[in-house]
PDBQT receptor file of N, H, CA, C and O in Angstrom, charges set to zero:
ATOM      1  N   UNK A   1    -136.738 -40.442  76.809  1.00  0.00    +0.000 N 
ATOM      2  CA  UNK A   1    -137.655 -39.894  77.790  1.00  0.00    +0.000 C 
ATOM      3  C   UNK A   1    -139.107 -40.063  77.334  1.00  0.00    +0.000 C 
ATOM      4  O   UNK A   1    -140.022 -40.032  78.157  1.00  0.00    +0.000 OA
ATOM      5  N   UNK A   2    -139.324 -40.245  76.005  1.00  0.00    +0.000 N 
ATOM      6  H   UNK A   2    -138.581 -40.270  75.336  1.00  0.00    +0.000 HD
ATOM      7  CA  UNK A   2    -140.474 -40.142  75.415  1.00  0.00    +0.000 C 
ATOM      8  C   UNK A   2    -141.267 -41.398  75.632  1.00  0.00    +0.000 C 
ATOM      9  O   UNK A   2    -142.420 -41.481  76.055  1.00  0.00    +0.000 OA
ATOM     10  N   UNK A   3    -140.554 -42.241  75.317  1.00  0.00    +0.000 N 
ATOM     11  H   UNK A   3    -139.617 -42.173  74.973  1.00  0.00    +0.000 HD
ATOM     12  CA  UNK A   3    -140.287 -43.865  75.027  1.00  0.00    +0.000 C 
ATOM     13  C   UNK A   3    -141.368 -44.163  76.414  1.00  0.00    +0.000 C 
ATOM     14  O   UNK A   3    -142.492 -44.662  76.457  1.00  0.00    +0.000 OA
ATOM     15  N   UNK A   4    -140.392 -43.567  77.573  1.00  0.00    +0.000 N 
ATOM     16  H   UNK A   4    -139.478 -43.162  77.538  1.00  0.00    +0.000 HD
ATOM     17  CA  UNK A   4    -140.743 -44.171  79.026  1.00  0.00    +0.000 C 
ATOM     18  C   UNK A   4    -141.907 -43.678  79.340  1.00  0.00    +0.000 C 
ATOM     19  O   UNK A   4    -142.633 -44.370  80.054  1.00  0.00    +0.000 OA
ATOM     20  N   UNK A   5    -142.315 -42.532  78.943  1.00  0.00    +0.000 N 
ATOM     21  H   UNK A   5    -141.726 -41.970  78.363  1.00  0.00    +0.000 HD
ATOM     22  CA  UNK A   5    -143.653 -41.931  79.205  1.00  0.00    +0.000 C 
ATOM     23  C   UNK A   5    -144.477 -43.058  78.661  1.00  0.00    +0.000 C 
ATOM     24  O   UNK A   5    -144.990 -43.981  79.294  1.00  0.00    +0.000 OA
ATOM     25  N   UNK A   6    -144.516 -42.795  77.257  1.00  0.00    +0.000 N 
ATOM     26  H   UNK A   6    -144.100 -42.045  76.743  1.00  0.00    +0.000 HD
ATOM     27  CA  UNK A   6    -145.461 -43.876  76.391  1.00  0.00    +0.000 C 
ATOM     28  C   UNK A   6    -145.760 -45.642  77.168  1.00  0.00    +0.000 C 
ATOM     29  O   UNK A   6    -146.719 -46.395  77.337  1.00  0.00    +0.000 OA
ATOM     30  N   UNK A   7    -144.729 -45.636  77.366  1.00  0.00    +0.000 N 
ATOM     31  H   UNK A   7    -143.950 -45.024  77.229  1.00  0.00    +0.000 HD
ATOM     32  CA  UNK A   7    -144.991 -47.090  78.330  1.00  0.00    +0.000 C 
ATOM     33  C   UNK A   7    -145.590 -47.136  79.497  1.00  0.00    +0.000 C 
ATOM     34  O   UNK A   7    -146.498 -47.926  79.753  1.00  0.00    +0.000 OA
ATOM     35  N   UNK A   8    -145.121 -46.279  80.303  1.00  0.00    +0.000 N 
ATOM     36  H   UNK A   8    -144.383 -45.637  80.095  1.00  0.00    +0.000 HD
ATOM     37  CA  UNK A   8    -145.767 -46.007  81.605  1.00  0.00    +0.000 C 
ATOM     38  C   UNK A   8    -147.616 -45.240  81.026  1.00  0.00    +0.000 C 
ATOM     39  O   UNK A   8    -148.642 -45.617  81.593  1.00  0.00    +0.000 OA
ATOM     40  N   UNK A   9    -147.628 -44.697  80.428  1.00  0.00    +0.000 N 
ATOM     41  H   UNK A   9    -146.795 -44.391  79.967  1.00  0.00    +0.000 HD
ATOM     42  CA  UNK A   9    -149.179 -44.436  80.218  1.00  0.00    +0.000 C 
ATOM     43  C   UNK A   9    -149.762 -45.917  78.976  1.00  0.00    +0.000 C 
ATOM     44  O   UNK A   9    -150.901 -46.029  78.521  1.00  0.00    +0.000 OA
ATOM     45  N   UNK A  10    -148.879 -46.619  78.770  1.00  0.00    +0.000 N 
ATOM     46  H   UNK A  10    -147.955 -46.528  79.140  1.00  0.00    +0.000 HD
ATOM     47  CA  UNK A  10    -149.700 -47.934  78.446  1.00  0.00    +0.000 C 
ATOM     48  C   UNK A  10    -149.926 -48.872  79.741  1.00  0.00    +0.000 C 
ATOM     49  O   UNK A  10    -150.696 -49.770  79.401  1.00  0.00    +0.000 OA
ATOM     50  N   UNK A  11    -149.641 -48.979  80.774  1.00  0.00    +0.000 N 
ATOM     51  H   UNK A  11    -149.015 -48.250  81.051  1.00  0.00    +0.000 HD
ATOM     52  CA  UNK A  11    -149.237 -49.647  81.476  1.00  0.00    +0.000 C 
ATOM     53  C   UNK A  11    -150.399 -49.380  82.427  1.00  0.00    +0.000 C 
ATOM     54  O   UNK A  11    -151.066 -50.342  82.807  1.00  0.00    +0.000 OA
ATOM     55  N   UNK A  12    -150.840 -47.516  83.051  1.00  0.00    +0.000 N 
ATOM     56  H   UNK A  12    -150.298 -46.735  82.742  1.00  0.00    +0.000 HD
ATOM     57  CA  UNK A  12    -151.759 -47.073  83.301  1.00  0.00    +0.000 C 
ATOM     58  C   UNK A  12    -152.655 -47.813  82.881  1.00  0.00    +0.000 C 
ATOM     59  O   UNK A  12    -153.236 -48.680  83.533  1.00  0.00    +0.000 OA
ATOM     60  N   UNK A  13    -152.890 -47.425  81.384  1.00  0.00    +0.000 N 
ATOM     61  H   UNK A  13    -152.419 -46.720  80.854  1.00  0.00    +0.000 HD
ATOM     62  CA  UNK A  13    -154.024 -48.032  80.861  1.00  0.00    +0.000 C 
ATOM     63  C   UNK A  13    -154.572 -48.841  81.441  1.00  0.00    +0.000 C 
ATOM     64  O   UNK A  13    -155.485 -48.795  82.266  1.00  0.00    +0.000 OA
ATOM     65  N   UNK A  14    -153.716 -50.047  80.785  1.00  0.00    +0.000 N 
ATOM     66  H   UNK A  14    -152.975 -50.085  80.114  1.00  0.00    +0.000 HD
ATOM     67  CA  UNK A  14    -154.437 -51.404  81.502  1.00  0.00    +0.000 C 
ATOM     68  C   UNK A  14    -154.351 -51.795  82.672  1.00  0.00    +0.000 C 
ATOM     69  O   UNK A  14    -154.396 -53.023  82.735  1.00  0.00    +0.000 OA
ATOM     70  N   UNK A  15    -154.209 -51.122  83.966  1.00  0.00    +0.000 N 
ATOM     71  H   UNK A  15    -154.172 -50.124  83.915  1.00  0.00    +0.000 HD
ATOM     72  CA  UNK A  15    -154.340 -51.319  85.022  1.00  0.00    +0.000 C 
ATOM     73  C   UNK A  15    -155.414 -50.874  85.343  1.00  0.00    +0.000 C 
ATOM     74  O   UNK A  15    -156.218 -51.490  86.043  1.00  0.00    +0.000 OA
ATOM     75  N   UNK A  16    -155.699 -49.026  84.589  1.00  0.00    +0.000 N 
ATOM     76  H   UNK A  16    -155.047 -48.526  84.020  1.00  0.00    +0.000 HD
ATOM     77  CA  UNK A  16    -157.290 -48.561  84.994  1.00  0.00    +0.000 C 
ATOM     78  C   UNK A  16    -158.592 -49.691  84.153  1.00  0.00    +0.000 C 
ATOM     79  O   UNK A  16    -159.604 -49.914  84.818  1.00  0.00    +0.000 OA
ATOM     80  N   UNK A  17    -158.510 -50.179  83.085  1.00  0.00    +0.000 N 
ATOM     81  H   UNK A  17    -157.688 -49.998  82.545  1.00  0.00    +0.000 HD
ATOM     82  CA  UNK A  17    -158.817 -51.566  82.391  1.00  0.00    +0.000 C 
ATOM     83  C   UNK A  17    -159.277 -52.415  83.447  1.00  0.00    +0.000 C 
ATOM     84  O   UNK A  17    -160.401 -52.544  83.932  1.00  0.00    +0.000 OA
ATOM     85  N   UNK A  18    -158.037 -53.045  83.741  1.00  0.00    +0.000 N 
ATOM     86  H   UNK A  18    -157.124 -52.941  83.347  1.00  0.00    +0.000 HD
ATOM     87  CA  UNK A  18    -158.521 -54.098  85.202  1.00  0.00    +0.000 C 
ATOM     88  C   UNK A  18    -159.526 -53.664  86.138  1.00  0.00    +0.000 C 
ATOM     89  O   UNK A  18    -160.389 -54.342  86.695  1.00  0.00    +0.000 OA
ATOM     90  N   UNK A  19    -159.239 -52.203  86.242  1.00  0.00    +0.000 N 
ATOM     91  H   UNK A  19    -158.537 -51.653  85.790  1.00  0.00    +0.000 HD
ATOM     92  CA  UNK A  19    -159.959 -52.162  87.875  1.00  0.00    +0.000 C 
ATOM     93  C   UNK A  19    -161.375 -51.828  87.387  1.00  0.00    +0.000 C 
ATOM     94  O   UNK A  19    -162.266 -51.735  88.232  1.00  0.00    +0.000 OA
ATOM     95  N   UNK A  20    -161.754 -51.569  85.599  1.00  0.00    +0.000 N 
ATOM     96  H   UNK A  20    -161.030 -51.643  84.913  1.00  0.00    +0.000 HD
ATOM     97  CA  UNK A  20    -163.256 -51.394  85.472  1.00  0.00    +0.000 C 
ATOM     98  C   UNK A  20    -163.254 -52.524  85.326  1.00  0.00    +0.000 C 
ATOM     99  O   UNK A  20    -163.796 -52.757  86.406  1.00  0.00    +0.000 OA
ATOM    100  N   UNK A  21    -163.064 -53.795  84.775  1.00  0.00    +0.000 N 
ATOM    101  H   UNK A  21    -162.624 -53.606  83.897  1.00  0.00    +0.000 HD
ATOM    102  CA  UNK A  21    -163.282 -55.071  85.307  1.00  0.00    +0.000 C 
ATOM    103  C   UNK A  21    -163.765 -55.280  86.236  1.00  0.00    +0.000 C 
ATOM    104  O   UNK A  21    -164.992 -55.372  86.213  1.00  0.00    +0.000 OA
ATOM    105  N   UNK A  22    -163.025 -55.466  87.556  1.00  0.00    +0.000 N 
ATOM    106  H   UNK A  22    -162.028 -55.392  87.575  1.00  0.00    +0.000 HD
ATOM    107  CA  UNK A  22    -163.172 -55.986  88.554  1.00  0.00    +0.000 C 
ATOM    108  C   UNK A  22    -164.640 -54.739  89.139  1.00  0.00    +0.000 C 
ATOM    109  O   UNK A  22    -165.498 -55.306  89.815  1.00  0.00    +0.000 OA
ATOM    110  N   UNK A  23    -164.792 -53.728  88.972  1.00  0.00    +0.000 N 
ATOM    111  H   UNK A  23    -164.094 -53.268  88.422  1.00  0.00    +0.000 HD
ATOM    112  CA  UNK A  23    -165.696 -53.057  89.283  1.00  0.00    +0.000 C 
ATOM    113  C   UNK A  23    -167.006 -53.509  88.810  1.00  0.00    +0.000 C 
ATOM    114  O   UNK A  23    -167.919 -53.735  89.605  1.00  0.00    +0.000 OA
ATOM    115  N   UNK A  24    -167.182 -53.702  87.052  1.00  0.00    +0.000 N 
ATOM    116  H   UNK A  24    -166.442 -53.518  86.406  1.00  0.00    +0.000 HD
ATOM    117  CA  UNK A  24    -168.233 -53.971  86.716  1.00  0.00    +0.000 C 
ATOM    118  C   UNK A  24    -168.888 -55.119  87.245  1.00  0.00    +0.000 C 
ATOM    119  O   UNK A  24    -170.096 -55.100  87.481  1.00  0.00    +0.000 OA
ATOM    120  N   UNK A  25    -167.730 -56.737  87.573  1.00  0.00    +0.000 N 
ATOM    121  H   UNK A  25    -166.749 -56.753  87.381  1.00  0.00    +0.000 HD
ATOM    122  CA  UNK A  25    -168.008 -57.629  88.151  1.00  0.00    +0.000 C 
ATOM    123  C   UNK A  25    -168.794 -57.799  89.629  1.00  0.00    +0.000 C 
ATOM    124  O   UNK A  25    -169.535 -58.705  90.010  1.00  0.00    +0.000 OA
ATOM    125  N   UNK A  26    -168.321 -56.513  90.349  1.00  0.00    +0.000 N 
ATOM    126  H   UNK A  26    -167.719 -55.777  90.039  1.00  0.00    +0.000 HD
ATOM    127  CA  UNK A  26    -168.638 -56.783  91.563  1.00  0.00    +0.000 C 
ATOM    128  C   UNK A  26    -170.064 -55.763  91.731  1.00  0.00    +0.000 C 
ATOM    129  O   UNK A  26    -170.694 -55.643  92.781  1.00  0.00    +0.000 OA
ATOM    130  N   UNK A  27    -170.332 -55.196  90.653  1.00  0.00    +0.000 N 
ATOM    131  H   UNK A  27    -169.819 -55.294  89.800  1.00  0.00    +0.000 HD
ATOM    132  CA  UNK A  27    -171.830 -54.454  90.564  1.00  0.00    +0.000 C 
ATOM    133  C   UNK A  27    -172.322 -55.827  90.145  1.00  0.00    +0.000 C 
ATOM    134  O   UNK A  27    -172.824 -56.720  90.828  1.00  0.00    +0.000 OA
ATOM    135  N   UNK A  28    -172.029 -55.761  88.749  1.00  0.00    +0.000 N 
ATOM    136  H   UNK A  28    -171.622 -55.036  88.195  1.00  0.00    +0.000 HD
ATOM    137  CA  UNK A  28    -172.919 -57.187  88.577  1.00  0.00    +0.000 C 
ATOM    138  C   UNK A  28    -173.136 -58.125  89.601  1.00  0.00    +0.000 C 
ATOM    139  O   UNK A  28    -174.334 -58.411  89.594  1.00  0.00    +0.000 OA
ATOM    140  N   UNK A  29    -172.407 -58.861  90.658  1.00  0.00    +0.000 N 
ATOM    141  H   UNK A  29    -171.434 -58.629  90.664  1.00  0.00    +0.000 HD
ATOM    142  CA  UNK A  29    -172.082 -59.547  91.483  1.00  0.00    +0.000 C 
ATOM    143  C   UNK A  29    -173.737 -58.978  93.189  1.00  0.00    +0.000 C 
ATOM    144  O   UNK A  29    -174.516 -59.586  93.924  1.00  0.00    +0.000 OA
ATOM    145  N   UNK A  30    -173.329 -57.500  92.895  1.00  0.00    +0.000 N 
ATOM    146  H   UNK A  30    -172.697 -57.006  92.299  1.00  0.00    +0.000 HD
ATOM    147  CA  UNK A  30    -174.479 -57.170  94.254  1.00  0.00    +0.000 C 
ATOM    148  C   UNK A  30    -175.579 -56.766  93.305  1.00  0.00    +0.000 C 
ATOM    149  O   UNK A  30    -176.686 -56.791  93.843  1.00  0.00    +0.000 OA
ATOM    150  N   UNK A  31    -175.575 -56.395  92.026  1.00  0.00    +0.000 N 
ATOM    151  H   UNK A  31    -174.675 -56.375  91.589  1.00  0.00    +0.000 HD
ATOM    152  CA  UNK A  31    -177.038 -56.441  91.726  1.00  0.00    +0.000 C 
ATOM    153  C   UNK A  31    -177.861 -58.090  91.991  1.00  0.00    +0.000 C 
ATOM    154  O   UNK A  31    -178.893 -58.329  92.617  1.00  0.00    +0.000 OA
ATOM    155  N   UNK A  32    -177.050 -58.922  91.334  1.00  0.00    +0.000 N 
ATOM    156  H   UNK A  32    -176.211 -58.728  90.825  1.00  0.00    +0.000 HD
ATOM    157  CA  UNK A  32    -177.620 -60.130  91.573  1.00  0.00    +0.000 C 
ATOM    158  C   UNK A  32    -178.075 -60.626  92.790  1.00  0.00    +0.000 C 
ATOM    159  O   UNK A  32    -179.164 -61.180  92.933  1.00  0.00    +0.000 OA
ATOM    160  N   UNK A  33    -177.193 -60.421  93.738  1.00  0.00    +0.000 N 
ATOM    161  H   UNK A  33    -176.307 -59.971  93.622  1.00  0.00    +0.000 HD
ATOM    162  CA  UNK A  33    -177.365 -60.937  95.088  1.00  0.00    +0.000 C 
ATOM    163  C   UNK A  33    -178.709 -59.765  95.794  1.00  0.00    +0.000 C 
ATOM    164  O   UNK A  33    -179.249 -60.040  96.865  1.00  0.00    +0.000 OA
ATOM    165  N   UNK A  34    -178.976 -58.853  95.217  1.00  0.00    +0.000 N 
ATOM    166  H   UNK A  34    -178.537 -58.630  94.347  1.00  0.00    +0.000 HD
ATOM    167  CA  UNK A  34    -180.213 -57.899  95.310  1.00  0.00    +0.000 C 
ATOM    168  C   UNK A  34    -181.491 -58.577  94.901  1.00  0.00    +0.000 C 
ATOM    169  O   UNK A  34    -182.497 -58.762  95.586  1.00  0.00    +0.000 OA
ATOM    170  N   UNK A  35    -181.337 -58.796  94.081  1.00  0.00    +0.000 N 
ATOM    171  H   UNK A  35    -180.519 -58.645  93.525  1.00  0.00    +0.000 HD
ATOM    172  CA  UNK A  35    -182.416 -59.204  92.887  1.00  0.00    +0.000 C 
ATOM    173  C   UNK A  35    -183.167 -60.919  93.755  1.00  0.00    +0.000 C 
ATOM    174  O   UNK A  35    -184.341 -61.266  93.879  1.00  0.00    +0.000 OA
ATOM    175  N   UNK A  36    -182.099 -61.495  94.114  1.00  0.00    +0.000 N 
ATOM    176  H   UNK A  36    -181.145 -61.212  94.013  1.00  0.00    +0.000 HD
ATOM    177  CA  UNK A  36    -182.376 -62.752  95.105  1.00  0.00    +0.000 C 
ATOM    178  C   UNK A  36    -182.898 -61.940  96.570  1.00  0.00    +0.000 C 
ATOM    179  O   UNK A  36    -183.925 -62.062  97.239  1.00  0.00    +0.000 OA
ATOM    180  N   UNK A  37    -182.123 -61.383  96.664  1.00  0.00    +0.000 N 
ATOM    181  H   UNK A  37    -181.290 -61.284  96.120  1.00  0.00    +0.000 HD
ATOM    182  CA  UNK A  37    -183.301 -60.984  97.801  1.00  0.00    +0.000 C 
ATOM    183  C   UNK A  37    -184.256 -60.339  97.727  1.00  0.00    +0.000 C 
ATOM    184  O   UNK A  37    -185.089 -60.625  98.587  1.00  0.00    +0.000 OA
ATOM    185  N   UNK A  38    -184.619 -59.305  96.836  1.00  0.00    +0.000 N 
ATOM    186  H   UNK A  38    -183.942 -59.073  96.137  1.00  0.00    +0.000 HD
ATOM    187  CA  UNK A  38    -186.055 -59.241  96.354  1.00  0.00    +0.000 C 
ATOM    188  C   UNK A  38    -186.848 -60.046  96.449  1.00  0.00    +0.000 C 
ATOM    189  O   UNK A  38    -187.634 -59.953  97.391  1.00  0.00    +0.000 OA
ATOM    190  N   UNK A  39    -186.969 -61.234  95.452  1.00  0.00    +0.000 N 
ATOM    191  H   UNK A  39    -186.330 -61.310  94.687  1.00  0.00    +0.000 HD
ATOM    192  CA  UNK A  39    -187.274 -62.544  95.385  1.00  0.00    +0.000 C 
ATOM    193  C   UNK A  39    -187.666 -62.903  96.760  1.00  0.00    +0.000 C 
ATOM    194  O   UNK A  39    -188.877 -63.028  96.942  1.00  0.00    +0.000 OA
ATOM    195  N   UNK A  40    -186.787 -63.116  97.883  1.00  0.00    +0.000 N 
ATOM    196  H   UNK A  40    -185.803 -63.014  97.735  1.00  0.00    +0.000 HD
ATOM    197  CA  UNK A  40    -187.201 -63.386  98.829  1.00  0.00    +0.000 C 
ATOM    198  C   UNK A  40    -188.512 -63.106  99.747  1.00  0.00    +0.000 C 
ATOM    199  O   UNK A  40    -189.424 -63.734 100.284  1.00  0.00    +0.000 OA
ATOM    200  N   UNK A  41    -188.078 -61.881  99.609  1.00  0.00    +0.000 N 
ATOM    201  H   UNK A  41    -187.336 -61.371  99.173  1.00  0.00    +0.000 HD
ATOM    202  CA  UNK A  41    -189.088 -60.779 100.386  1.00  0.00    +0.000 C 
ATOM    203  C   UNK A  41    -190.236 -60.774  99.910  1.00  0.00    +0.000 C 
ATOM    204  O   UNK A  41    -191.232 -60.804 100.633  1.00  0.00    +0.000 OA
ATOM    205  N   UNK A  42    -190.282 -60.739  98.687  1.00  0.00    +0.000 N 
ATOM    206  H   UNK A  42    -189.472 -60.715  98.100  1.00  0.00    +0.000 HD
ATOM    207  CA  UNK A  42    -191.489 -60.434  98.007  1.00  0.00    +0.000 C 
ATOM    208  C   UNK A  42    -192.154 -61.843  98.230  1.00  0.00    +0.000 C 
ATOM    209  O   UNK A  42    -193.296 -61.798  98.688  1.00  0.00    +0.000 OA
ATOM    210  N   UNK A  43    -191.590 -63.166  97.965  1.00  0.00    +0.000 N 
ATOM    211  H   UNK A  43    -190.662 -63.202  97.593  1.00  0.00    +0.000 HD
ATOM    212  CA  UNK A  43    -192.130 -64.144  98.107  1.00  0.00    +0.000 C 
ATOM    213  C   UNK A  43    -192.389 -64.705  99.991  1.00  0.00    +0.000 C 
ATOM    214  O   UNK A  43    -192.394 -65.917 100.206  1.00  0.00    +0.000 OA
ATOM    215  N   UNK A  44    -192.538 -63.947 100.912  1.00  0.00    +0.000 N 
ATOM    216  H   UNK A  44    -192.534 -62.962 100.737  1.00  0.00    +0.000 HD
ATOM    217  CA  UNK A  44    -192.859 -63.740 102.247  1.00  0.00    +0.000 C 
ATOM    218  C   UNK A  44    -194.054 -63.105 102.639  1.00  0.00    +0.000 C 
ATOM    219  O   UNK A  44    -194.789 -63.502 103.543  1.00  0.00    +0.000 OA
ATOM    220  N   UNK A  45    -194.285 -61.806 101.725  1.00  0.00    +0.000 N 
ATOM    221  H   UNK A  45    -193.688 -61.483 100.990  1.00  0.00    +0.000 HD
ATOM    222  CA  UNK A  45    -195.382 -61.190 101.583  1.00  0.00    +0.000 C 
ATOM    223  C   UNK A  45    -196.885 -61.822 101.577  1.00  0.00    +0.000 C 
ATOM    224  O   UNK A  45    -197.862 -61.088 101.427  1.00  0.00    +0.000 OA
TER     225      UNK A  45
């Protein structure tokens, strides 16, 4: 019973792992696409 816990909360783990992955990527991902449009705007002014 112990065994299965321990696995299933490794397993957690790296699934909550992945999803700060994919999170940090997709901040990184709209800061950038921000930052270009800044750029834009500012260069319209």
């Amino acid at each position: 019973m112990i065994q299965r816990r321990v696995t299933t909360d490794i397993v957690a783990q790296r699934r909550s792992n992945f999803m700060m992955d994919i999170l940090m990527l997709a901040l990184g991902f709209v800061f950038f696409a921000l930052a270009i449009g800044y750029t834009y705007a500012c260069e319209r002014l």
